[in-house]
MARKE-924664 format. One record per residue (C-alpha): residue number from 1; residue in three letters; x, y, z. Coordinates in steps of 0.2 Angstrom, whole numbers. Last residue first. Layout:
@i:NUM&aa:ala&X:X&Y:Y&Z:Z $
...
end
This chain:
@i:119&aa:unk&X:-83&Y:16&Z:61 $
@i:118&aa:unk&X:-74&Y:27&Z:73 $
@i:117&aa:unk&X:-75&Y:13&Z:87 $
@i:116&aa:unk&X:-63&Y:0&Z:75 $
@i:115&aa:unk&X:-53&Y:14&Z:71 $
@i:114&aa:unk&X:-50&Y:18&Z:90 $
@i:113&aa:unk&X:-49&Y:-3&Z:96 $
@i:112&aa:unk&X:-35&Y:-4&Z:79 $
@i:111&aa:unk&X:-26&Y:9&Z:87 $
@i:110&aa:unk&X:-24&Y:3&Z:105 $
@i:109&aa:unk&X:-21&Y:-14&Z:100 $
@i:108&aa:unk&X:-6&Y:-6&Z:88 $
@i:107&aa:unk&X:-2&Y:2&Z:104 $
@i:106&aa:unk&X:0&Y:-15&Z:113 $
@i:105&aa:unk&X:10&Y:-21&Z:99 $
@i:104&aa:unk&X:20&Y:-6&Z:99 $
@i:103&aa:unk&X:22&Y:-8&Z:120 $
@i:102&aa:unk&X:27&Y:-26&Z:118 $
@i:101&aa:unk&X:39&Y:-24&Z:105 $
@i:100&aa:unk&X:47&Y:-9&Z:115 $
@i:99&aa:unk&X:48&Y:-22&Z:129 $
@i:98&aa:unk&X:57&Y:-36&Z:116 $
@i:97&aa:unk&X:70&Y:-25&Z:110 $
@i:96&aa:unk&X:75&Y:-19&Z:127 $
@i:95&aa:unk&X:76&Y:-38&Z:132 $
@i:94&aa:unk&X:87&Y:-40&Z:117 $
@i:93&aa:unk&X:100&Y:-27&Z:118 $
@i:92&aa:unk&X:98&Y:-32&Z:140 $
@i:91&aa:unk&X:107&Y:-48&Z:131 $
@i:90&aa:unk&X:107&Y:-65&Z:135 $
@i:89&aa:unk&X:121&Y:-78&Z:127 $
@i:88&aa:unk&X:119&Y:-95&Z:115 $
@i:87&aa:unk&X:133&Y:-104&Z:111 $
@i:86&aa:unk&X:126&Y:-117&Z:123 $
@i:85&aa:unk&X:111&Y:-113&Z:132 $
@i:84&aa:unk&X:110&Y:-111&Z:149 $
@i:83&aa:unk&X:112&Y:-88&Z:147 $
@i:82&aa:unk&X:98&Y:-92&Z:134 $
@i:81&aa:unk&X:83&Y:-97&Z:146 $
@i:80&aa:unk&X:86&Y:-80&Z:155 $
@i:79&aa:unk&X:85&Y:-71&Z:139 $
@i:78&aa:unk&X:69&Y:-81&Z:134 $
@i:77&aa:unk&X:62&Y:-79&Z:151 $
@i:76&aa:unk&X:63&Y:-60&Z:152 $
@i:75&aa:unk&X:57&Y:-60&Z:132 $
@i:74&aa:unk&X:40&Y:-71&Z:140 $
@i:73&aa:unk&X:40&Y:-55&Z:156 $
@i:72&aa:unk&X:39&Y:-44&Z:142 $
@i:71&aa:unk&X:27&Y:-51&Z:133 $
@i:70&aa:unk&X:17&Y:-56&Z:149 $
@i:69&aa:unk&X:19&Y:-39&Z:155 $
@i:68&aa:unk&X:10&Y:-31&Z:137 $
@i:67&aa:unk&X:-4&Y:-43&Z:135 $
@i:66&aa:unk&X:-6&Y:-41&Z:153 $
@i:65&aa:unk&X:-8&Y:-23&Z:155 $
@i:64&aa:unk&X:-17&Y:-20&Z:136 $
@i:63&aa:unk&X:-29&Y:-35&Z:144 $
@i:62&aa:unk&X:-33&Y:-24&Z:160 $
@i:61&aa:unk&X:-34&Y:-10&Z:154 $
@i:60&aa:unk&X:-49&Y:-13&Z:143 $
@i:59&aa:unk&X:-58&Y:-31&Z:146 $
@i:58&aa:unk&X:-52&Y:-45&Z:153 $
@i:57&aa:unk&X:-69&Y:-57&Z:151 $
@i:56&aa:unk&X:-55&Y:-73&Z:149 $
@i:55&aa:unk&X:-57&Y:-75&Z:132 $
@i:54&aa:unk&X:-56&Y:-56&Z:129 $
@i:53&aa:unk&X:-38&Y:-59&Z:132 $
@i:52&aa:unk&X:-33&Y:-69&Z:118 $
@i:51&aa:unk&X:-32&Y:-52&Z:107 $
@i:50&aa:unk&X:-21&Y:-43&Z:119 $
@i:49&aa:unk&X:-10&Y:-59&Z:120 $
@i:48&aa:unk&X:-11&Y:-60&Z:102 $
@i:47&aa:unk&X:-4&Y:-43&Z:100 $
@i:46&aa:unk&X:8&Y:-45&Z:114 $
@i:45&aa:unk&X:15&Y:-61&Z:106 $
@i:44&aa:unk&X:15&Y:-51&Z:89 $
@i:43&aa:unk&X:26&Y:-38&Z:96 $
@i:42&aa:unk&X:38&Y:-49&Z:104 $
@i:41&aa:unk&X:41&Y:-60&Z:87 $
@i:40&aa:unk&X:42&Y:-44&Z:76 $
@i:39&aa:unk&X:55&Y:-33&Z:88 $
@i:38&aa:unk&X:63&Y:-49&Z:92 $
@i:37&aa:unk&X:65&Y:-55&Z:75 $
@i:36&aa:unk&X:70&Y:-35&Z:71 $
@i:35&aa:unk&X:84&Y:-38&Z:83 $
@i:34&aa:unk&X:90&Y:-53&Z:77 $
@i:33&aa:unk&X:94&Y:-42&Z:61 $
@i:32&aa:unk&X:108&Y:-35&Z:68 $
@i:31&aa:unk&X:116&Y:-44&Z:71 $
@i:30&aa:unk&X:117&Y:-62&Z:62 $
@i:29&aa:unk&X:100&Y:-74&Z:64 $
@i:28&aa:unk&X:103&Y:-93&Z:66 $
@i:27&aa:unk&X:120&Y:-90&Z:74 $
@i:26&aa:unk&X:115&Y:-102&Z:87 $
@i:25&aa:unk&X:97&Y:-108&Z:83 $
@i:24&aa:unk&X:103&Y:-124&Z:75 $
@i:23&aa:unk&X:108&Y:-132&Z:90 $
@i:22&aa:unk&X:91&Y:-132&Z:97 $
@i:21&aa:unk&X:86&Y:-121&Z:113 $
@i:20&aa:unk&X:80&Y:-107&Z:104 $
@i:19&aa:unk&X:66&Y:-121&Z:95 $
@i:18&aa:unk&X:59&Y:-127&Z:111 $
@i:17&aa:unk&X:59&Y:-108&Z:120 $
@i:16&aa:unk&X:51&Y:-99&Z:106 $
@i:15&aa:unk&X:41&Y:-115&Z:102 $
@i:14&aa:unk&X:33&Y:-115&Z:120 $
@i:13&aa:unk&X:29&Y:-96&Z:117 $
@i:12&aa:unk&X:22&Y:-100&Z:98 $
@i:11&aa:unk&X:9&Y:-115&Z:102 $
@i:10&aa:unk&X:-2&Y:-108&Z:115 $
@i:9&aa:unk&X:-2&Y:-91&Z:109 $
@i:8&aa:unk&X:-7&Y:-96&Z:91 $
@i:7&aa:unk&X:-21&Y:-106&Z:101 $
@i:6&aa:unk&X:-25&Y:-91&Z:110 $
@i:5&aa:unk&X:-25&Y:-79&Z:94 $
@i:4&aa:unk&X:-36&Y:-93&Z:87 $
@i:3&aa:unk&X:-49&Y:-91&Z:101 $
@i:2&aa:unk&X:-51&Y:-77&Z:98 $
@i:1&aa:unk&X:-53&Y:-73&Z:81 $
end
């Protein structure tokens, strides 16, 4: 399971900024429903990230830590990355929706790490 969430890693954060930089990503997703793309996208890169980090013997804090600043710091460069783009435009609407993303899919990590232990 590893391993996968690493290679799912691998190919979704350079397809984030691929794909967002394309002509048809403008106006792809009205408001307000972007934000829930973030909200899902954001949450499952610091899900996988978490997941992936075992890889590296990160154990603990130290992989909820980096699984939830390298989301965020992923949806820092995504904003960032737009304000080049052509008919695309940063937001702090969307960073903020990428950092709470972070911090449920972090938490989910959390949970599942409890339920796991309780069984």
């Amino acid at each position: 399971m590893r391993v996968g969430a690493l290679l799912s890693l691998l190919v979704l954060v350079p397809a984030l900024f691929v794909l967002g930089a394309k002509p048809i990503a403008v106006g792809l997703i009205p408001v307000p429903w972007d934000k829930l793309v973030h909200f899902v996208l954001f949450a499952l890169l610091a899900m996988l990230a978490g997941l992936s980090g075992g890889l590296l013997r990160w154990q603990g804090r130290t992989v909820l830590l980096l699984a939830f600043f390298g989301a965020v710091l992923v949806g820092a460069l995504d904003e960032w990355h737009q304000v080049y783009l052509p008919g695309r435009s940063a937001g702090w609407d969307d960073f903020a929706a990428d950092v709470l993303a972070a911090l449920v899919g972090v938490g989910v990590l959390v949970w599942f790490r409890l339920v796991r232990r309780r069984s």
